[in-house]
N, C-alpha and C positions, 0 to 999 in steps of 0.2 A: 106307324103303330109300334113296330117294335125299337125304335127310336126313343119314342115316348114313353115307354115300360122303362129302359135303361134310365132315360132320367129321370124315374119320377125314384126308381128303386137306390141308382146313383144318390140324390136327393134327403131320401129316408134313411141311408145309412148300411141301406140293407144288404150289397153289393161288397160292402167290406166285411160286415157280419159275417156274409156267408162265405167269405175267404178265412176269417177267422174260426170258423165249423170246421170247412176243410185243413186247416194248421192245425187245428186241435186233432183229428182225425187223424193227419198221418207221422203225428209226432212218436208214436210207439211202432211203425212200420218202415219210415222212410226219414233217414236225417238231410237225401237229399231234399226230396217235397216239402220238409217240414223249414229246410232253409231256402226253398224256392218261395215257399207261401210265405213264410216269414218277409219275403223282400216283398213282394208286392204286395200283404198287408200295410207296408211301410210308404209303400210308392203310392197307394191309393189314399193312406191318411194324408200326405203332404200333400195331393191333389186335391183333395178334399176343403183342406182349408180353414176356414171358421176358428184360427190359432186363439183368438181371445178367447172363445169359449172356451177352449181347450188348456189353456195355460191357468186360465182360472180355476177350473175343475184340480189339474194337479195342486196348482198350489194350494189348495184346500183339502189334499188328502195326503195325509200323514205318512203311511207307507209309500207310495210316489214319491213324495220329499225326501225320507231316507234313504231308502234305494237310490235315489240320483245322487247325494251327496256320498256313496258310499262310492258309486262309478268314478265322480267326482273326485275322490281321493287316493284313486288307482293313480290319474292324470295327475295330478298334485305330487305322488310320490315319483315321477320321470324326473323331478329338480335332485332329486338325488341322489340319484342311479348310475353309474357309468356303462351298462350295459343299454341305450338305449337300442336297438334292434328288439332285445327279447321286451324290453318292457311293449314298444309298440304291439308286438302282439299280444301282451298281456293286454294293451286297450282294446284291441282291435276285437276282442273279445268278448269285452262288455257292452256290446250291442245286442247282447241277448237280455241284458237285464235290464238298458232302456227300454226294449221292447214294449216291459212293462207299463210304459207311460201311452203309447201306442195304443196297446189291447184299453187297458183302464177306457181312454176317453171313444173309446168306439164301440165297443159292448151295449147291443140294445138290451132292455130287461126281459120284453120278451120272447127274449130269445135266447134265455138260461139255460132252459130244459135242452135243448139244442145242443148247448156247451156242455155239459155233461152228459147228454145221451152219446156224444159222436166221442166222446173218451172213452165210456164203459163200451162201447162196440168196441171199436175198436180194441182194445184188451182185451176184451172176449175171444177175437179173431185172433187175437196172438196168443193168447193160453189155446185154444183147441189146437192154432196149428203146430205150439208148443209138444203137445200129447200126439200129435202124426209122428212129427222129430223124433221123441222120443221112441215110439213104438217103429220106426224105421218107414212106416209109410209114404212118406213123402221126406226128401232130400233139399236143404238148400245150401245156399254154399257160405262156409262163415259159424254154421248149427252143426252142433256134435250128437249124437244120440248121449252120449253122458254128462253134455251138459246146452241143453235145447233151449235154448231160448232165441227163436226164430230168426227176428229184423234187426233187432240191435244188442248190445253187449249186455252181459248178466249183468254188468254196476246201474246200469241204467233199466232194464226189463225189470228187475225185482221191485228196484225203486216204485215205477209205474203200478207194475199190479199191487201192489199193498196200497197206493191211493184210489186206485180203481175197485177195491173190492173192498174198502171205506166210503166210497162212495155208492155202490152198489148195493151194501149194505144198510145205509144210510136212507137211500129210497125205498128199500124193502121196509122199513121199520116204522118210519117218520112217514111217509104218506101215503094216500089210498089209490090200492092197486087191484083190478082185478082178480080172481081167482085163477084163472090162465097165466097173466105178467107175474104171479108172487111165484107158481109154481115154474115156468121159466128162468124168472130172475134167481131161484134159489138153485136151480141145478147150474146156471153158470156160472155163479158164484161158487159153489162146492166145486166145478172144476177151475179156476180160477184160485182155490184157496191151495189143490192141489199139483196145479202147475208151478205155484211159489215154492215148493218143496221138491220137484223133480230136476229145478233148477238150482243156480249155486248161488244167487247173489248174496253174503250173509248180510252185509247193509240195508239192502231193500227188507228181508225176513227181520230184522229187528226192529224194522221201521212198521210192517206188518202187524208186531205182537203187540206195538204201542198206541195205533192206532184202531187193534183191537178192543185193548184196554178204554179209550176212548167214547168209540161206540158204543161199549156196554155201558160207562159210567154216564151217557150222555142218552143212554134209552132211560135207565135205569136212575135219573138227575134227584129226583125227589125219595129215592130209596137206596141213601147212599149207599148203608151197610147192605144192603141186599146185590149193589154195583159192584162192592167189594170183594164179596165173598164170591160171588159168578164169577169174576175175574181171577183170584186165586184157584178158583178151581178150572174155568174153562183153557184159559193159557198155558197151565203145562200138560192140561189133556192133548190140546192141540198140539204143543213140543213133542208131549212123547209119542203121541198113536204119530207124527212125523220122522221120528230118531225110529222107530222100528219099522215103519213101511218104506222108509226109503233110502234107497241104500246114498244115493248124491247127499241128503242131509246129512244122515249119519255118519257120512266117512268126514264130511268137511267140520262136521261138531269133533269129531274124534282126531283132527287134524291140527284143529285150531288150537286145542286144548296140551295134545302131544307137544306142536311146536312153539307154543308160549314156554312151555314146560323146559323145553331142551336151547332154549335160546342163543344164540352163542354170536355178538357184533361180526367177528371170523368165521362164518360161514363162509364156504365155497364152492363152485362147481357144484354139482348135481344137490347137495348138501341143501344148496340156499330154496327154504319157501317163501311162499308170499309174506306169510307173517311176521319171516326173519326178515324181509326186505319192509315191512309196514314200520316194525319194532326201528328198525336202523332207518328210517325215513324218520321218526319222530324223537329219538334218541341225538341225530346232529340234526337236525333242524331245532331242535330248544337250547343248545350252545349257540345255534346264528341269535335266538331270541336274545339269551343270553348278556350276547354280546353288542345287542343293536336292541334293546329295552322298547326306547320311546318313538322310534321314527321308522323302524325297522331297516334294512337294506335298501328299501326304493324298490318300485314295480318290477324293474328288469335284472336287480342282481340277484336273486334269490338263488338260479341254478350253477353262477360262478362262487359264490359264497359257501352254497353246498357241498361241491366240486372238491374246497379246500379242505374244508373240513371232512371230507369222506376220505380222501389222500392219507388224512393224518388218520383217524382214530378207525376208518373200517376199510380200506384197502381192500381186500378183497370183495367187496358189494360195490354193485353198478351205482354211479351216482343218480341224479332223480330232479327232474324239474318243479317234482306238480310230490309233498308231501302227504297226500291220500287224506289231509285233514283241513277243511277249511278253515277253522281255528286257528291252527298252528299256521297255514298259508299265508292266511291274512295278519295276523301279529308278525310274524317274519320278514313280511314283505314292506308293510304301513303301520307295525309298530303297536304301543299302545293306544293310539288313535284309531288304527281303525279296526281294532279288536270290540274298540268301545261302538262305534258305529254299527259294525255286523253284531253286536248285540241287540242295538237299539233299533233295527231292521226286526228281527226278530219282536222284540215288546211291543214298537208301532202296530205288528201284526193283531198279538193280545189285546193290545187295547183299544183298538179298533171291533174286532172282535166284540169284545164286552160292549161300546158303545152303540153297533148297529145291531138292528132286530131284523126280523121276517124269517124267511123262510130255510135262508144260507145260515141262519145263526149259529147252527152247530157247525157245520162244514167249515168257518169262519178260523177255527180251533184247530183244524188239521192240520193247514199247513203251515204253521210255524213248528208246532208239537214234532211231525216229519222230520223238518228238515233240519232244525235243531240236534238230533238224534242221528239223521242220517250224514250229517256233517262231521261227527266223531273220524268218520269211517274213509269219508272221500270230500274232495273238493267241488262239491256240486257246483257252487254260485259260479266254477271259471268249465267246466264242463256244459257240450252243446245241449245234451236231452234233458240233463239237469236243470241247467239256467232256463232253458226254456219252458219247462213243467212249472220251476217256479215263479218267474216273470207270469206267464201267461192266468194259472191258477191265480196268481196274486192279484192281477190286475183284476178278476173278474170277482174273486169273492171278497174283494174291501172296495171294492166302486161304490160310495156312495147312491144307493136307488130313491135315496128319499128327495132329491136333487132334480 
């Protein structure tokens, strides 16, 4: 009997589905779990089988195709690299963004709601236990009371809750909810909105404000000016009632502003902030560009090349593997090629987007809008919680349902 449940669920798909629930679940609490489920998500597809159906689906879906050709070009730039070691683990890396191809052909439809309910929990569980942290209640190890953000690092926890509370948003608005779930779903949400200010990520908070702006102009589609003007008003309500309740956002808005302001390549010792070390990450990183226009460095030189160029013109700043910009990362590395690709990753998204309908249509918009924005800031696509928010998100909201 229970032989027979296994294969009939093996079978339907549903076994790896519900692997891919629990990946999505423990990617904002666990990078171990979320790279354990990650492998046997992968070991079950390849078990699984059915490759024709499956290669057919990719090569029929746009975003699949770019994203591969983008990993593609990581491999392609190793021909001109003298550092192979580091490029290898610059490939060895890009297994979060095949993933993508993975999640895509194995995503049942119904079983959507699934994939987005076990994301919003889970964020939920990390904003409240955010507000223990903070309030000293509960201790974990890694979490500061001055800057709580529970299971993983505030470049990635901000990131997360600002799509989670788009998306949370998104269901409060767009469909029909009891009177119980609206009033629920609105108080996690409000602490959800306020855990993103207790903490410091400012990438994820600016990813936040945009995808704010989003929601409204996307409730609000057919009343543009009335989209417009809510947004002008409701976004810097929200900035300022956050610049005076909380002292974590306030000090880092007053931080950021101070240290753009005092900038100096020769900082030193106690001296250097993040943003003198962001500023000098992107300042010799666009002489590498520079100097390496069309092909860039190749995958694995980008931290000896840096190396040299930090020697000469900032000597006193630690050099730096990973320039906190995907943009700038990815032209430094593969040049104008594949600046033009992670663009075109990006618009497959859009136009995708505009071309499927139902019920994800708007949702469909977020995640390039995100990550586009949040890319300014850090190197998502080669980061684990990154790559995998977006791999995973992508795969499910551009899969073709009409298929």
């Amino acid at each position: 009997m229970t032989n027979g449940y296994i294969k009939k669920y093996w079978k339907n798909g549903t076994i790896i589905s519900g692997t891919i629930i629990l990946l999505i679940f423990s990617l904002p609490i666990s990078t171990a779990a979320s790279s354990i489920l990650s492998a046997l998500t992968i070991l079950f597809w390849l078990c699984e089988g059915n490759f024709k159906r499956k290669f057919t689906e990719l090569s029929a879906n746009k975003v699949a195709m770019v994203v591969i050709v983008f990993v593609a070009l990581h491999i392609l730039g190793l021909l001109w690299t003298d550092n192979l070691s580091w490029g290898m683990i610059i490939i060895k890396k890009q297994w979060k963004l095949i993933l993508l191809a993975v999640i895509l052909t194995s995503v049942k439809k119904e079983h959507y709601k699934y994939y987005l309910l076990a994301f919003i929990c889970s964020m939920a569980i990390s904003a409240i236990t955010s507000y223990l942290v903070w309030l000293g209640v509960v201790v974990i190890e890694g979490a500061r009371q001055i800057e709580p953000t529970p299971f993983i690092d505030r470049i990635s926890y901000n990131l997360f809750l600002g799509f989670a509370i788009y998306l949370l948003g998104h269901v409060l608005l767009f469909k029909k909810n009891t009177t119980a779930i609206k009033f629920i779903g609105c108080i996690i949400l409000l602490l959800m909105v306020g855990s993103m200010f207790i903490t410091t990520g400012r990438a994820g908070q600016i990813g936040f404000f945009v995808l704010s702006a989003l929601l409204v102009y996307q409730y609000f589609e057919n009343k543009k000016a009335t989209a417009i003007l809510i947004i002008a008003l409701l976004l810097p309500g929200i900035f300022l009632t956050a610049y005076f309740f909380s002292d974590n956002f306030q000090a880092r808005i007053n931080a950021s502003f101070q240290n753009a302001r005092n900038y100096n390549i020769n900082h030193s010792g106690q001296d250097v902030t993040p943003i003198d070390e962001r500023l000098t990450f992107l300042v010799n990183s666009l002489e590498i560009i520079k100097a390496h226009p069309l092909l860039g460095v190749g995958t694995g030189d980008f931290p000896n090349e840096y190396k040299k160029i930090n020697d000469n013109k900032s000597p006193l700043m630690r050099p730096t593997d990973n320039p906190h910009n995907q943009y700038v990362s990815t032209q430094a590395q593969l040049g104008l090629t594949g600046s033009i690709v992670l663009l075109m990753v990006f618009l497959s998204q859009f136009i995708t987007a505009a071309r499927l309908h139902g019920s994800l249509r708007h949702l469909r918009y977020s995640i390039p809008l995100l990550f586009m924005t949040v890319s300014l800031f850090e190197s998502y696509l080669q980061g684990h919680e990154g790559a995998l928010l977006f791999s995973i998100s992508s795969a499910i909201l551009y899969k073709n349902l009409e298929t």
